[in-house]
C-alpha positions as CSV (number, residue, x, y, z in Angstrom):
1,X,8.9,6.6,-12.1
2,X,5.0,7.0,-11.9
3,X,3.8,9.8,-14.1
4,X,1.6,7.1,-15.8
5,X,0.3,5.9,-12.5
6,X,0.6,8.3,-10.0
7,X,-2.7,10.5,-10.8
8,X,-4.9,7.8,-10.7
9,X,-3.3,7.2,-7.1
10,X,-3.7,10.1,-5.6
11,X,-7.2,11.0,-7.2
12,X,-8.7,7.4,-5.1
13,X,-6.6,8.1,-2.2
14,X,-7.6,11.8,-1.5
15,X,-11.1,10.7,-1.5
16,X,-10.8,9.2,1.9
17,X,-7.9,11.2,3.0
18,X,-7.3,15.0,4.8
19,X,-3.9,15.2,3.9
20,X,-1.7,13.3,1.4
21,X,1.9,12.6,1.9
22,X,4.3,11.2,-1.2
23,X,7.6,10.2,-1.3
24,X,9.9,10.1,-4.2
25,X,12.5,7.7,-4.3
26,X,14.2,9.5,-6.9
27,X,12.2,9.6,-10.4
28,X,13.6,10.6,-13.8
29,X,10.4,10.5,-16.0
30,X,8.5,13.6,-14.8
31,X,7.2,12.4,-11.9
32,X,7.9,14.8,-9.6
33,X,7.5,18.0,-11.1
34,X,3.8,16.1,-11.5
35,X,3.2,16.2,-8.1
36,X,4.5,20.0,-8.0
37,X,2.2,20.8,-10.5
38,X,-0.8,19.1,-8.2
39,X,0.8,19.9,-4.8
40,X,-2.6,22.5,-4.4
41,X,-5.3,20.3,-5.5
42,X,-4.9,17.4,-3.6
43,X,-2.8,19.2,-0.7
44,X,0.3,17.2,-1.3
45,X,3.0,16.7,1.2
46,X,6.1,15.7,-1.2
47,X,9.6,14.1,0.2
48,X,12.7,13.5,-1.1
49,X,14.5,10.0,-0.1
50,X,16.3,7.7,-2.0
51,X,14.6,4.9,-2.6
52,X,16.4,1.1,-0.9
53,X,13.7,-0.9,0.3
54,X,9.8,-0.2,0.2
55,X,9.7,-1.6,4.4
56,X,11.8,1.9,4.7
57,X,10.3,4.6,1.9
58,X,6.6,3.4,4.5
59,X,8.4,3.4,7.5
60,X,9.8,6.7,6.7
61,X,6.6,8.3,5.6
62,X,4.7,6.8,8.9
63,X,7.4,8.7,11.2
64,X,6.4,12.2,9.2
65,X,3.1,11.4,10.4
66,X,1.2,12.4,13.8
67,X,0.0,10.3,15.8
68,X,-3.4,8.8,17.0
69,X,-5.0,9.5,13.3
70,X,-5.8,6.6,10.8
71,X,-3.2,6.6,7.8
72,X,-3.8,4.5,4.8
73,X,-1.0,3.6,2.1
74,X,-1.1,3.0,-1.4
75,X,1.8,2.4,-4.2
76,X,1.8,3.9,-7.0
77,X,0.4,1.6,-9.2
78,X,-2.6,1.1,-6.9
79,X,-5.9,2.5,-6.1
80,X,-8.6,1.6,-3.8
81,X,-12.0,-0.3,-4.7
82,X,-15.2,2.4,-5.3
83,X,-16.8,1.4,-1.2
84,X,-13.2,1.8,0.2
85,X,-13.0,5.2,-1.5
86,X,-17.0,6.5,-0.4
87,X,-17.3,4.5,2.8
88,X,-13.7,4.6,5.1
89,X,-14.9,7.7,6.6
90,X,-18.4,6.0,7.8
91,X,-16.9,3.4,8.5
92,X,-14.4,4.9,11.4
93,X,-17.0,6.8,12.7
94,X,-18.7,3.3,13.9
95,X,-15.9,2.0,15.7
96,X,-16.9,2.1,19.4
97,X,-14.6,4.7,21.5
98,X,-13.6,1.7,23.7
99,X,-11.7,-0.4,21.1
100,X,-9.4,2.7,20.8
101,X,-9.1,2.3,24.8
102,X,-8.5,-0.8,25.2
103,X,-7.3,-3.1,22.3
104,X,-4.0,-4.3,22.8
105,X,-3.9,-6.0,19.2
106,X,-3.1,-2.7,16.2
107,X,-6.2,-0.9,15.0
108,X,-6.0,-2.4,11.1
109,X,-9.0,-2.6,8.5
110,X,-7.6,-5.7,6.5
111,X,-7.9,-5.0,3.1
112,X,-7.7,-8.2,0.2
113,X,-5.0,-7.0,-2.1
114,X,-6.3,-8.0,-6.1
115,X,-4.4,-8.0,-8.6
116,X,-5.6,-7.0,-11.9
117,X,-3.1,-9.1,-13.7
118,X,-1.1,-12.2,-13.4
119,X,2.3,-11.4,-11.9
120,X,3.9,-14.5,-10.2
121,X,5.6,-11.7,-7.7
122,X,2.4,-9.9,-7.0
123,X,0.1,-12.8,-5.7
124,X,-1.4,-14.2,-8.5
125,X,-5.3,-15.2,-8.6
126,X,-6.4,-15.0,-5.4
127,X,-6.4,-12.0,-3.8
128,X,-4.2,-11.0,-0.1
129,X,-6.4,-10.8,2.9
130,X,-3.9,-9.6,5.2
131,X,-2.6,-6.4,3.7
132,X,-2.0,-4.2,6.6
133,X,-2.7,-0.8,4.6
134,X,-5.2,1.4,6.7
135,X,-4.8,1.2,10.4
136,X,-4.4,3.9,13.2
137,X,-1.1,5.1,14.1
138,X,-0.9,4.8,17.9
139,X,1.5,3.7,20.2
140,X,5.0,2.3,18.9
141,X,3.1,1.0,15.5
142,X,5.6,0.4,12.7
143,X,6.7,-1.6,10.4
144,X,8.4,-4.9,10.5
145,X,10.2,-7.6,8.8
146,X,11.4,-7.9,5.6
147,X,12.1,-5.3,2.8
148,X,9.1,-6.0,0.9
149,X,7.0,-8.3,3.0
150,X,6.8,-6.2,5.9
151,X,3.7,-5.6,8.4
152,X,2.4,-3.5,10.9
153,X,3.1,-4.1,14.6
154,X,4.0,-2.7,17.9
155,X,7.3,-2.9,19.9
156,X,7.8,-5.9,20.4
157,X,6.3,-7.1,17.5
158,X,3.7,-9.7,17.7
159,X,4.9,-13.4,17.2
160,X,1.8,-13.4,14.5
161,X,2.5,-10.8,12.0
162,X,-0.9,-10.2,10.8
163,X,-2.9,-9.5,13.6
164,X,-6.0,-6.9,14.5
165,X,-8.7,-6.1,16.6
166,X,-10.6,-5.5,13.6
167,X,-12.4,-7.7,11.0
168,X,-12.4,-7.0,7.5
169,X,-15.0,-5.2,5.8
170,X,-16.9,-6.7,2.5
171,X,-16.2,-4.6,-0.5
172,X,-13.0,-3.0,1.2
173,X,-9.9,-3.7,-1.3
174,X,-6.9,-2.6,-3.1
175,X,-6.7,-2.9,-6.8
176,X,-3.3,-3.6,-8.4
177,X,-2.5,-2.1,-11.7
178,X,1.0,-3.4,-12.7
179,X,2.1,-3.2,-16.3
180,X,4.0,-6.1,-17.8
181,X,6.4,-3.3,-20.2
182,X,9.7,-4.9,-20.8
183,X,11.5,-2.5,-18.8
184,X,10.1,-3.5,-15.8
185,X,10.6,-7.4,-16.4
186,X,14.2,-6.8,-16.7
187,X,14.3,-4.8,-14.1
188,X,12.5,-7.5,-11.8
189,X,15.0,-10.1,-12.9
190,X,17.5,-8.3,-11.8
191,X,16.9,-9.0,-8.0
192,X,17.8,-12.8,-9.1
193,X,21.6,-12.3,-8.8
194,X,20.5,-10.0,-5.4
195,X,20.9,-12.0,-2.4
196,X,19.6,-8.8,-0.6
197,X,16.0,-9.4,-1.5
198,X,16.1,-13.8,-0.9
199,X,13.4,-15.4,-2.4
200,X,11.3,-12.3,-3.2
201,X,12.1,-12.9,-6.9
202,X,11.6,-16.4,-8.6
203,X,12.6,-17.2,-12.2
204,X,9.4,-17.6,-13.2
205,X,8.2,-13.7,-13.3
206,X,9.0,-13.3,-16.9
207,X,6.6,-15.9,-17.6
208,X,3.6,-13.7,-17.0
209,X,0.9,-12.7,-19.1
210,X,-1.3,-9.8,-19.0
211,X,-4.6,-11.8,-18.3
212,X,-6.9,-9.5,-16.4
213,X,-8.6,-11.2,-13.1
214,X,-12.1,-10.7,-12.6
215,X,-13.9,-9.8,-9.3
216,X,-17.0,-9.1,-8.1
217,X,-19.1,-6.1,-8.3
218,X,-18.5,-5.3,-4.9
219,X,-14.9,-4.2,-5.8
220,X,-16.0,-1.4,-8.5
């Protein structure tokens, strides 16, 4: 259920992007006929799966995609910082023919992960620096672990989750807009009684309060 979120989305994600790819886990609030509505303009690739862990709705999506391109992945509440969105494209072009050749570690441009409020389930204050969301799909690359910590790896996976051959690049980030509504509180809460999802819910989420984080100008 995106319809509030999922234009702003897909409007910093199709800057850096040839093709988009969405799936929908089975929204009631409009969302979908959305995306039919924009299927032209931002030359939308939409799927239909139900939705049971995020590791799968990715993992999913990755096997619709070719390989040996670059993919990058956003959820619907996110977009990417302003030089993510402009300079991606330069970027690749700079990497040297060789490291595609010859790295054995995945191809990943580590983006920090910022979220623009407090949310005790979402990495409060300081920001992620191993979020494994743009990389190049080569190989046996997939994702790995658990439902909603998962990472990008090959087969076998790496005894150090988080690994590249690339370092990260200043000003390249994702920005987290969550909303604190009610709905999705109880919703969180839920997953207590869950022993599906472990410790990926603590009782203190409903203790959060919409206090915006600042960051630097780099990451407008």
């Amino acid at each position: 259920n995106a319809v509030s979120d999922i234009i702003r989305c897909l409007e910093s994600i199709s800057l850096c992007c040839d093709e988009l790819m969405v799936v929908d886990g089975g929204s009631t609030d409009g969302t979908r006929e959305l995306l039919e509505q924009r299927k032209g303009i931002y030359k939308l690739k939409i799927f239909d799966r139900p939705f049971d862990t995020l590791k799968q709705q990715r993992q999913f999506l990755l096997e619709q995609t070719p390989k040996n391109h670059w993919v990058v992945v956003l959820d619907q509440d996110e977009k990417f910082t302003f030089r993510f969105e402009n300079y991606f494209r330069l970027y690749l072009s700079r990497i040297a023919p060789e490291i595609y050749e010859h790295s054995e570690l995945p191809l990943i441009s580590p983006l920090p992960h910022f979220n623009l409020i407090n949310d005790t389930r979402h990495f409060a204050g300081a920001a992620i620096v191993h979020n494994q969301r743009a990389f190049y799909y080569n190989k046996s690359l997939h994702w790995y672990g658990p439902p909603y910590h998962a990472h990008i790896t090959y087969d076998p996976p790496a005894e150090e989750g988080y690994v590249s051959a690339l370092d990260s690049v200043k000003g390249f980030g994702i920005l987290h807009h969550a909303r604190l509504d009610p709905k999705r509180l109880s919703w969180r809460k839920n997953y207590l009684n869950d022993p599906k999802f472990g410790d990926y819910v603590d009782s203190s989420w409903g203790e959060d309060k919409p206090v915006i984080n600042t960051l630097t100008e780099e990451y407008f």
